[in-house]
C-alpha atoms as one frame of an Amber mdcrd trajectory, in Angstrom:
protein
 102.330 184.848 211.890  99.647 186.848 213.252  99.968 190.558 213.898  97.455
 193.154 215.616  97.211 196.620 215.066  98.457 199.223 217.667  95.794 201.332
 218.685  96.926 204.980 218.378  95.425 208.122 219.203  93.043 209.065 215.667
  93.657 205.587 214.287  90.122 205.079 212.729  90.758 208.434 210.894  93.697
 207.001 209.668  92.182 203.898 208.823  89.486 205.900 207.202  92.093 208.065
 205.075  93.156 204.602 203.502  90.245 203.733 202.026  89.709 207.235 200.728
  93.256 206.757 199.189  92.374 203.384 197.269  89.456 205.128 195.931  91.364
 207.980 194.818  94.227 205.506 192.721  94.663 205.941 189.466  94.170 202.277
 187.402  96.766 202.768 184.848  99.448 204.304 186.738  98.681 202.614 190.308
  99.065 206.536 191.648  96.908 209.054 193.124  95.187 210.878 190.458  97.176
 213.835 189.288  94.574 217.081 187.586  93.034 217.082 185.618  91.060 214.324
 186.045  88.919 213.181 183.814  85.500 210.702 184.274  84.473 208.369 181.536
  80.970 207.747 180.177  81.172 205.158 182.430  81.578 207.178 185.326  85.529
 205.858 185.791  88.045 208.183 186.394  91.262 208.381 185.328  94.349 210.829
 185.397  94.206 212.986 182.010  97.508 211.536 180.791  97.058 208.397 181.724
  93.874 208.843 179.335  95.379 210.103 176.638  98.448 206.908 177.049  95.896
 204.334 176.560  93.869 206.410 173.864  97.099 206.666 172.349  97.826 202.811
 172.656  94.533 201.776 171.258  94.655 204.233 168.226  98.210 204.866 166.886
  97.172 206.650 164.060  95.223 209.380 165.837  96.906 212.853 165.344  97.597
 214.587 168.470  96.460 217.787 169.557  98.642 220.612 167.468  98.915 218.452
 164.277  97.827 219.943 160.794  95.590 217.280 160.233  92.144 217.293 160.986
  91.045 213.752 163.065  88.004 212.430 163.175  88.248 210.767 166.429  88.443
 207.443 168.080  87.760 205.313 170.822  89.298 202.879 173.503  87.800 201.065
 176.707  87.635 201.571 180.086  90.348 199.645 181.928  88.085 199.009 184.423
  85.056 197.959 183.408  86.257 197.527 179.277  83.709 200.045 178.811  84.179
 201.523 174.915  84.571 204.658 175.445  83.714 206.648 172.081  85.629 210.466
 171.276  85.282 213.114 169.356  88.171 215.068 167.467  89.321 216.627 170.471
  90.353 213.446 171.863  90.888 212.586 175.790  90.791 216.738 175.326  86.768
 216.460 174.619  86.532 214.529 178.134  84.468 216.567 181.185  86.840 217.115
 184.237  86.030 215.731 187.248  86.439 218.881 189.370  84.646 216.726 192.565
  87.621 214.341 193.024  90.151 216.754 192.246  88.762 218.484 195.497  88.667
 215.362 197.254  92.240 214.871 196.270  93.639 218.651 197.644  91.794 217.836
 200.702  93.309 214.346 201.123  96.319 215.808 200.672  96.057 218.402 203.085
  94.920 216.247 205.989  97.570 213.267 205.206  99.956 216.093 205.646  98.966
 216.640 209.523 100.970 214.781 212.448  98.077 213.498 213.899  96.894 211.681
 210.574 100.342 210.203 209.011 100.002 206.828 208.203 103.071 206.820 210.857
 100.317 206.441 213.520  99.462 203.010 212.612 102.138 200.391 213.052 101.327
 196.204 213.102 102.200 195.414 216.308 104.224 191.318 216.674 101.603 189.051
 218.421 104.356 187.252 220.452 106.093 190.535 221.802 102.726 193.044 221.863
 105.260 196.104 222.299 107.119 195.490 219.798 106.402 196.690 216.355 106.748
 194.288 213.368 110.212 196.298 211.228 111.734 192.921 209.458 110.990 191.133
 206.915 111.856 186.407 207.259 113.235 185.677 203.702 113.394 182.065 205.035
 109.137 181.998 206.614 108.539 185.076 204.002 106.649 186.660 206.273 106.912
 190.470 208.434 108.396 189.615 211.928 109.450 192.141 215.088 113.398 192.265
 215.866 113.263 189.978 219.404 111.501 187.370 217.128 114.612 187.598 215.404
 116.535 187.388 218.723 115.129 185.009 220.854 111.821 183.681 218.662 110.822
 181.507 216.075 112.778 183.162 213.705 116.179 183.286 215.311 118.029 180.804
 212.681 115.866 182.449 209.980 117.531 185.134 207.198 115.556 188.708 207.505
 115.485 192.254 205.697 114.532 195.658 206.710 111.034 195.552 205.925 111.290
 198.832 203.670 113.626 196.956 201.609 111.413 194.109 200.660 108.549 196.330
 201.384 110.157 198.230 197.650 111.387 195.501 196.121 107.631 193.475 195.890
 105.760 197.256 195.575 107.751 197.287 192.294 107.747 193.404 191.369 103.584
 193.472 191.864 103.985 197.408 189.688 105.704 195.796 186.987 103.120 192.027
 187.273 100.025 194.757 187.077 101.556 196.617 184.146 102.502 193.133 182.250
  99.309 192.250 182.946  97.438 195.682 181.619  99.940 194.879 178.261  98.501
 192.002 177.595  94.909 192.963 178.216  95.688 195.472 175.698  97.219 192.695
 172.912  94.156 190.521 173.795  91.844 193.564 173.003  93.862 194.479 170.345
  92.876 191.187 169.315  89.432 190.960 170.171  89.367 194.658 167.813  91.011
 192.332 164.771  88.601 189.829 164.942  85.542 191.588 165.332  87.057 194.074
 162.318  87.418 190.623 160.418  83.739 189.965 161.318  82.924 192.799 160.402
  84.660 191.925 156.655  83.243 188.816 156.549  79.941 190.406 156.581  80.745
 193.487 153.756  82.234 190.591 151.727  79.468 188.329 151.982  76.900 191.012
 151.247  79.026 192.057 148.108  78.881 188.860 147.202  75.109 188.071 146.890
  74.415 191.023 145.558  76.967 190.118 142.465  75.174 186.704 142.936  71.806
 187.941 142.201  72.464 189.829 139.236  74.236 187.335 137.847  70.748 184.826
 138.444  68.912 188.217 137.394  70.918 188.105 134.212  70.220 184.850 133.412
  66.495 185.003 134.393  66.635 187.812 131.521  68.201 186.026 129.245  65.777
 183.406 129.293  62.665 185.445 129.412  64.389 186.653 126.071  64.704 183.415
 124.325  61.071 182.244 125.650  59.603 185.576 124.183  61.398 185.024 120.628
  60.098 181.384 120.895  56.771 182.504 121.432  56.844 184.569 118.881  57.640
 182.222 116.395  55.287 179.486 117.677  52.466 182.530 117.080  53.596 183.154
 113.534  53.042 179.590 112.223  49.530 179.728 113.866  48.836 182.894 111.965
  50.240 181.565 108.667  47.935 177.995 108.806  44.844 179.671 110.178  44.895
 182.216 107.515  45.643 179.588 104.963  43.025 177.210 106.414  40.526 180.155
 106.624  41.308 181.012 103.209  40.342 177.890 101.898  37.341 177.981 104.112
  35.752 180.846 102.161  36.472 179.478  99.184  34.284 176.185  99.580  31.861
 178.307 100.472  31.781 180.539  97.665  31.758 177.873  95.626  28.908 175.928
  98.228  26.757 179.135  97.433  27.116 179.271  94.270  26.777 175.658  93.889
  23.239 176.235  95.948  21.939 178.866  94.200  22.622 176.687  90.713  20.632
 173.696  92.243  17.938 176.106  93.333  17.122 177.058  89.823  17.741 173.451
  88.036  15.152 172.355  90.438  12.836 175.131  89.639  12.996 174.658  85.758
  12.319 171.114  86.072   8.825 172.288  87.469   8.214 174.243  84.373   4.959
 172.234  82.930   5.464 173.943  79.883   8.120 171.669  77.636   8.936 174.780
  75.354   9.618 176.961  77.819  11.939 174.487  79.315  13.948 173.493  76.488
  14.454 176.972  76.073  16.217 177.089  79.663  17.625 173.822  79.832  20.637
 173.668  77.596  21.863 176.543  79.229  21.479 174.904  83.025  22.414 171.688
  81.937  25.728 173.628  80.833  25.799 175.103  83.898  25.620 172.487  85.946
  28.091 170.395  84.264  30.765 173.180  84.458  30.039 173.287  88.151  30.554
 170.027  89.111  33.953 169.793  87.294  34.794 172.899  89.375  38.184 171.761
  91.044  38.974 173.306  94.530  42.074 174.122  95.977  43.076 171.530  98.020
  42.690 170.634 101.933  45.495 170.466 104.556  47.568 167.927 103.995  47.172
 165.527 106.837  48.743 166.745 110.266  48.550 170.171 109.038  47.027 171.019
 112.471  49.886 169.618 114.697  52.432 171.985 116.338  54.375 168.953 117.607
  57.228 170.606 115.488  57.564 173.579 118.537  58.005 171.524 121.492  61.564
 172.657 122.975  63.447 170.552 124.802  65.226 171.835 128.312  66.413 169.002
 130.317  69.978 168.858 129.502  70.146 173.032 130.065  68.047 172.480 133.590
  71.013 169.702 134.189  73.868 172.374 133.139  71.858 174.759 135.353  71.818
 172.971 138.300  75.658 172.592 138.089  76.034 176.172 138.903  78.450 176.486
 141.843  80.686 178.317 143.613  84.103 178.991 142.133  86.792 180.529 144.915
  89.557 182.298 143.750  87.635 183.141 140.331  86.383 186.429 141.275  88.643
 189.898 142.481  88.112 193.005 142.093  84.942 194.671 140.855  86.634 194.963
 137.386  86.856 190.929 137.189  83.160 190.668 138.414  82.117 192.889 135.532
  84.206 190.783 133.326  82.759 187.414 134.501  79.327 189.059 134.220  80.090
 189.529 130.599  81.260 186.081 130.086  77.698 185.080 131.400  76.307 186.931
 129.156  78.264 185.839 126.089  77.808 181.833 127.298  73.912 182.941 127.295
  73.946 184.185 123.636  76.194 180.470 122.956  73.151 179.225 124.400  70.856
 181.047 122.254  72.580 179.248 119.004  72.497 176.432 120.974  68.441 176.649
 121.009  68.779 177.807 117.532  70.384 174.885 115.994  68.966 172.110 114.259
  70.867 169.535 115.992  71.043 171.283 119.095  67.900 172.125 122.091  66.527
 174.069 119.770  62.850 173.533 117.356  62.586 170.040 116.452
């Protein structure tokens, strides 16, 4: 059914006074704002308590104002535009007042109080019977209707209401819909705040994790450079003991090449002595000399091979294939005292590894 509005005296005041009244409704508790009121970041107001309800909702372990303990604060969002809105210590106490609509509401208030501006003024007027005001409600059609639609209209065999009745009764049922509706926007957020707190987890836990990772690669990267260093070492020593030996015997052929030299030098200049006596005088002693010399036995040369190092070469493909096994293990680390723990092991399967390289059987100097 259609209706039409009676034009009264003032009517588009009062139709103007409506819409100043929706603006001036509170979100939470579907009432005009009672003072204070308070506006959000997000320029949304709402009444103080109803503030402090939903700051209450979203952090139940905030102290309240009077309590011993010291808070540090929290936050909740907007209901109307899920805004977070962030506190201080003082709470929905540290919000600014809103002293503008809290004017606009005294004045409302004073002007819905005159005659000429009660909603009273403006009545929905039956489109069948234009004098006749629409004051029942059709349970059967569910729609408003006048009394002589009831009477001799199209609603005659129809069940009706007083239209404050009904008028109540859905006021409350949509009341009690909206606040359902606000509880379960506030389980889903509180839902939404778990998951983005588990997020948030994941992220501290995966950090924690990578650095224990890298120290544990670090630690083996150390433990490595060790072994390589202590190889090298070794490798160097051997050089230094066969070059010095080989260098030893080096000077001594040529000692005995100089001296050897020298002792042909003079054999071949006493052979060019033209006088005989002379000679023989010299030559018993060179041809003593000479004979000594060249049964002169030298230490001997490097074996063959001497020179090869093949005995060094290390072999690392099995420990690159253990490496390369390295994986995750779930479960096997907890608390920071177990990761310290499981460092250590590391460190003790490194030194294993170390008499592993070590061993004549083993990866280690063959």
């Amino acid at each position: 059914m259609n209706f039409t509005v009676g034009f009264k005296p003032l009517l588009g005041d009062a139709h103007n006074m409506d819409n100043l009244e929706k603006q001036l409704i509170c979100p939470i508790c579907l009432e005009m704002f009672s003072k204070p009121v308070v506006i959000l970041p997000c320029q949304h107001n709402l009444c103080r308590k109803c503030a402090n309800d939903v700051f209450q909702a979203s952090n139940p372990l905030w102290q309240s104002r009077g309590s011993t303990t010291v808070s540090s604060g929290g936050r909740f969002r907007c209901p109307s535009c899920r805004h977070e809105v962030v506190l201080d210590r003082h709470g929905v106490y540290g919000l600014q007042r809103n002293l503008l609509v809290e004017n606009i509401i005294d004045i409302y208030k004073q002007e819905s109080s005159r005659p000429l501006h009660s909603k009273a003024e403006q009545h929905l007027m039956c489109e069948e019977h234009e004098d006749e005001k629409i004051n029942i409600y059709c349970l059967s059609c569910e729609v408003p209707t006048c009394s002589l639609c009831k009477v001799f209209g199209a609603h005659k065999d129809c069940e009706v209401a007083p239209l404050p009745t009904i008028y109540k009764r859905q006021k409350s049922e949509l009341s009690d819909g909206i606040a359902m509706l606000v509880a379960g926007n506030d389980r889903v957020q509180a839902v939404i705040t778990q998951m983005e707190e588990v997020c948030q987890t994941i992220e501290d836990n995966s950090r924690r994790q990578k650095q224990l990772l890298n120290q544990r690669f670090e630690t083996l990267c150390a433990v490595l450079e060790e072994r390589k260093g202590e190889l090298l070492q070794a490798l160097a020593r051997e050089q230094e003991e066969k070059l010095q030996r080989v260098r030893g015997l080096i000077r001594q052929y040529g000692d005995h090449l100089e001296v050897s030299s020298k002792l042909v030098e003079s054999a071949i200049q006493s052979m060019e002595e033209p006088q005989m006596a002379l000679y023989l005088q010299q030559a018993k002693e060179l041809i003593n000399k000479v004979g000594a010399m060249s049964k002169v036995e030298l230490a001997g040369r490097p074996e063959p091979g001497y020179e090869s190092m093949e005995q060094f070469s290390v072999s690392v493909e099995h420990v690159a294939e253990m490496l390369r096994t390295i994986d995750f293990q779930p479960g096997a680390a907890g608390d920071e005292e177990d990761d310290e723990v499981a460092l250590d092991g590391d460190e003790s399967n490194a030194g294993l590894e170390e008499e592993r390289l070590d061993g004549p059987e083993g990866t280690g100097l063959h």
